[in-house]
Structure formats: C-alpha cells, structure tokens
C-alpha positions in Angstrom: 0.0 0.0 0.0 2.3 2.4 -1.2 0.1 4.9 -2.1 -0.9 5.3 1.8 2.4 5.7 2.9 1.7 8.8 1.2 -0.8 10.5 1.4 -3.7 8.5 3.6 -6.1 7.6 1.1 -7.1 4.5 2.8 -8.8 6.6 6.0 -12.2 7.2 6.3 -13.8 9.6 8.4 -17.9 9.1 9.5 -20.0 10.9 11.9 -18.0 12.4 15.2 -15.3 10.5 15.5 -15.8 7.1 13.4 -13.0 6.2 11.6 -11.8 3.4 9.6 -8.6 2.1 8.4 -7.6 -0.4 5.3 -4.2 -1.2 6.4 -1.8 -3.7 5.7 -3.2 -6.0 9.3 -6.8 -5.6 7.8 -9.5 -3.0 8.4 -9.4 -0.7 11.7 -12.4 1.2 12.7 -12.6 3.7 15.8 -15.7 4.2 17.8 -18.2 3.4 15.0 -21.3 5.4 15.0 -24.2 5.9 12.8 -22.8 3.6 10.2 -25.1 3.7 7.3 -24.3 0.3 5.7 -23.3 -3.1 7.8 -19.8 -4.5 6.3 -19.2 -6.7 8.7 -15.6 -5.7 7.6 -13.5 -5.3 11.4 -10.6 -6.6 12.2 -10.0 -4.6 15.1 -12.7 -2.1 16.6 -11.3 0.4 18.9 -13.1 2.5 22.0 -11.6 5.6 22.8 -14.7 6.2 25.8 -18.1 5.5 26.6 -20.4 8.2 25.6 -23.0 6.8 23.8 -21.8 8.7 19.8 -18.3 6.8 20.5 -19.3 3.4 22.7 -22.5 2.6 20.0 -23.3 -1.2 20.2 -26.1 -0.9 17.8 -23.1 0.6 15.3 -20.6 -1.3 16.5 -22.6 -4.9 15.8 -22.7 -3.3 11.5 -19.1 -3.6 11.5 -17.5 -6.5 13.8 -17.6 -10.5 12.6 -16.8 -13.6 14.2 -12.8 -12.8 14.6 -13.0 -8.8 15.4 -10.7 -8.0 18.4 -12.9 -4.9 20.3 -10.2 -3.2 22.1 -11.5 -0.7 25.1 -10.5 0.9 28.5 -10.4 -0.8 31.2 -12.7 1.0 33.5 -15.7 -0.3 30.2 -14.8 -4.2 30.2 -18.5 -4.2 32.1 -19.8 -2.3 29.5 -18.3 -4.1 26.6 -19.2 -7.8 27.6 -22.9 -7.3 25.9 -20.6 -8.3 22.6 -18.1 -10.8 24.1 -20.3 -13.9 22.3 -20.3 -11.4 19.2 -16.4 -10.7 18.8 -13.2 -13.2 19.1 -11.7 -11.4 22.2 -12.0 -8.3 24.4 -8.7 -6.3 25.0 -8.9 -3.4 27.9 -6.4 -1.0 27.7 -5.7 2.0 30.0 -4.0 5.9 29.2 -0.1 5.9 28.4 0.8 2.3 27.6 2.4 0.2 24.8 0.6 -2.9 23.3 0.5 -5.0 20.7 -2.7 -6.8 19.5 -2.2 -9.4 17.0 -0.2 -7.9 15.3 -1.3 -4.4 15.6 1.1 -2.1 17.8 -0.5 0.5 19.6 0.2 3.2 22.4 -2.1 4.7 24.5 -2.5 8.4 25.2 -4.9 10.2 27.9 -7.6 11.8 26.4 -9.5 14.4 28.5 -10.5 17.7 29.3 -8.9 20.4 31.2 -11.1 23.2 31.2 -14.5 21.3 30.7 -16.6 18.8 32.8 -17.5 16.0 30.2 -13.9 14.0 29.8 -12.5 14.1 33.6 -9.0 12.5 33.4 -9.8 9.9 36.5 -11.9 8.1 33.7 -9.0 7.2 32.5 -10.2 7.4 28.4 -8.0 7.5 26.0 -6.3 8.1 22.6 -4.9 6.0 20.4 -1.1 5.8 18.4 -1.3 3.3 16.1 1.9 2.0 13.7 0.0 0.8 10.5 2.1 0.8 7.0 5.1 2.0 8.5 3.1 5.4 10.1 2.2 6.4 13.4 -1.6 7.7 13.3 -2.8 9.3 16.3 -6.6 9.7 16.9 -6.9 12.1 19.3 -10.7 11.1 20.8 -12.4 13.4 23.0 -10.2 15.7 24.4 -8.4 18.9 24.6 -4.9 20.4 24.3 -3.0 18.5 27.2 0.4 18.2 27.8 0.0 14.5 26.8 -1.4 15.3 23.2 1.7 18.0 23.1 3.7 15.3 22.9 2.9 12.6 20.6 5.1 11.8 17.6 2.8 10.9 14.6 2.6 11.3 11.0 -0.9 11.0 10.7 -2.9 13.3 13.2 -7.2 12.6 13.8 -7.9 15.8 15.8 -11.7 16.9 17.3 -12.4 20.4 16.1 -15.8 20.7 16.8 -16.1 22.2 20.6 -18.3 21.8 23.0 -16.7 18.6 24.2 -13.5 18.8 22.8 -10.9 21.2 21.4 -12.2 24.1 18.9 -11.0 24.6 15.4 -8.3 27.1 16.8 -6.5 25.3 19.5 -6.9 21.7 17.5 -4.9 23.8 15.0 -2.4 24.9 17.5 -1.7 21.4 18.6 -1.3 20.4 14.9 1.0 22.9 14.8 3.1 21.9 17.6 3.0 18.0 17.5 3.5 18.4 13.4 2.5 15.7 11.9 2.8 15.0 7.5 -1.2 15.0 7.6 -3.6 17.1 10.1 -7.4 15.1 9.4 -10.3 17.3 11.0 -12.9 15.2 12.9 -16.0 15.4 15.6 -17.8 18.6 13.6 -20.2 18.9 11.6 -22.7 16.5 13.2 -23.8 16.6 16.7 -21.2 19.4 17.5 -19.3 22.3 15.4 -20.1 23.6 12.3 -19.1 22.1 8.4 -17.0 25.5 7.6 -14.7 25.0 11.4 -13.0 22.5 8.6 -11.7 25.4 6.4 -11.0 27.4 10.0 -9.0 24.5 10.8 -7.0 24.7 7.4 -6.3 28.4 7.7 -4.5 27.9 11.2 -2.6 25.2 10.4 0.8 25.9 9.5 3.6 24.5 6.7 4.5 21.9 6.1 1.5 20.2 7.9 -0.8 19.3 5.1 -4.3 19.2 6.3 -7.2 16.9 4.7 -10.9 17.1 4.9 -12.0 13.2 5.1 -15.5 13.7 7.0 -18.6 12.2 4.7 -21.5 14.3 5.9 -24.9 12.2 6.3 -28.1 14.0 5.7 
C-alpha cells in the first residue's frame, strides 16, 4: 500500500469520531457510530470512551464479525461484555501504555478535558497511536490540548475540532502545529457538534508543512 504511505487515502472519516482504516493488518475502525451500511468488515474495533456517539453497540454490531478483536479501556470491560459472544476477544487498555494486539502495535495516550466537565482524566479514556504501514496515526478522541497530546510523535494526526466537548478549530490547529505531523485530518464537527465551515478554519490555522485533509462524509 504504497500509495498510503503517502498520502492516507485508505482513512475514512464518519460521523464524530468514526474512523476506519484499510491497512496492511486488515481494516481498523474507531468508535463506530451511525454507520449507514453493515460491512461486517473489522478486524479490530477500537473505544476511545463511553459516551453513547463513541461506545455505539447498535453501530458497533454493523461492523464486527466472528474474529473482530474490540479493544477498550479498562474501567468499560463491564460495559463491553454485551458483545463478548459477538467478537473473538475483548482487549482493555488503560492511558499511556504500549501494546501489541495481533499484530497491531498500539500506544495509548490520555484523552481528557482540562477546562470542561465532560472527559474528567480519572476516567482514565484514551487516545490511540497506532503503527499501521510504516506510520504512526494518532486519533486524538475526546479531548483537549494536554500536555499529553503536546507530545505525541505521529505522522498521521485525527484531531476533534468541533467544541463543546473537545478542542475548537483554533487550538486543534495549534496542537497540529506543535506535534506536526505530515497530515492534520479534522474530525467530531459537523454533526452533533461544530459547524461544516470549522473544517476550512482548521486549514487556515494550520501551518507549513503540515498538510491538512478534509475526510469527513457528511450524512443528511
């Protein structure tokens, strides 16, 4: 998959944060939600938290098949058993560790707010770093600017830009433009929170070289 290394062609973004992968370990999705068709496509399903437009099991049952590996944080194993007949294994990870899953390698990063009540850090919810085709791809999840998302190496960013919950078009731009990654992907706006335009905000704050690129498929 040359042509990922590259630019990355191969991500989809959905609604909020829903994101899938084709990568070279099989097909990645991130907190499924309001998934219009039902692939049954997942090798590896990943929970950054457990608000209901990122922990979805009606969503997350359209994607998973008799292998998928549902990966979550710890404090939600209770929450994900409802699909432990439905998936091959359950993997519970918690903020600012190393793992490899079958293959897939993995690092954890906290993902809260600092100035907001909805993501409290003692939750303990997270981001995800993941090494697919030779990248590091960061997907931020719900959070804001911390000190931890300062400091992730990445060549593939997934930042929120909506607000509300999350970090603004503005200061998701300012951590692009600190962490610099090759690609800056907007996500979480345009749906439930932020507007379709905080895209092209995002873009005009966002500084050289980082490229950034508008994956989001807007459902009426």
């Amino acid at each position: 998959m040359e042509q990922f290394k590259e630019m990355p062609d191969n991500i989809d973004v959905f609604t909020q944060n829903s994101i899938r992968i084709r990568s070279d370990l099989g097909v990645i999705y991130v907190d499924p939600f309001h998934m219009k068709e039902e692939p049954h496509d997942a090798d590896y399903v990943l929970i950054t938290h457990s608000h209901y437009d990122h922990f979805s099991i009606e969503d997350i049952r359209k994607v998973i098949k008799a292998d998928t590996l549902l990966v979550v944080p710890e404090k939600m194993e209770d929450d994900a058993g409802e699909l432990k007949p439905d998936v091959k294994d359950i993997v519970t990870v918690k903020p600012g560790i190393y793992k490899e899953i079958n293959g897939l390698e993995m690092e954890t990063v906290p993902a809260y707010n600092t100035i907001k009540p909805f993501h409290p850090k003692r939750a303990e919810w997270v981001g995800y770093i993941l090494r697919v085709n030779g990248k590091r791809i960061y997907i931020a999840g719900d959070t804001g600017a911390t000190k931890e998302a300062r400091q992730v190496k990445c060549d593939i960013a997934l930042l929120p830009i909506g607000g509300t919950f999350t970090m603004d078009a503005k200061r998701a731009a300012d951590l692009a433009n600190t962490i610099r990654p090759e690609y800056a992907i907007p996500v979480h706006y345009g749906g439930l929170v932020g507007k379709k335009s905080d895209a092209q905000t995002f873009a005009s704050l966002v500084k050289s070289p980082v490229k950034v690129v508008e994956k989001m498929q807007y459902f009426d």
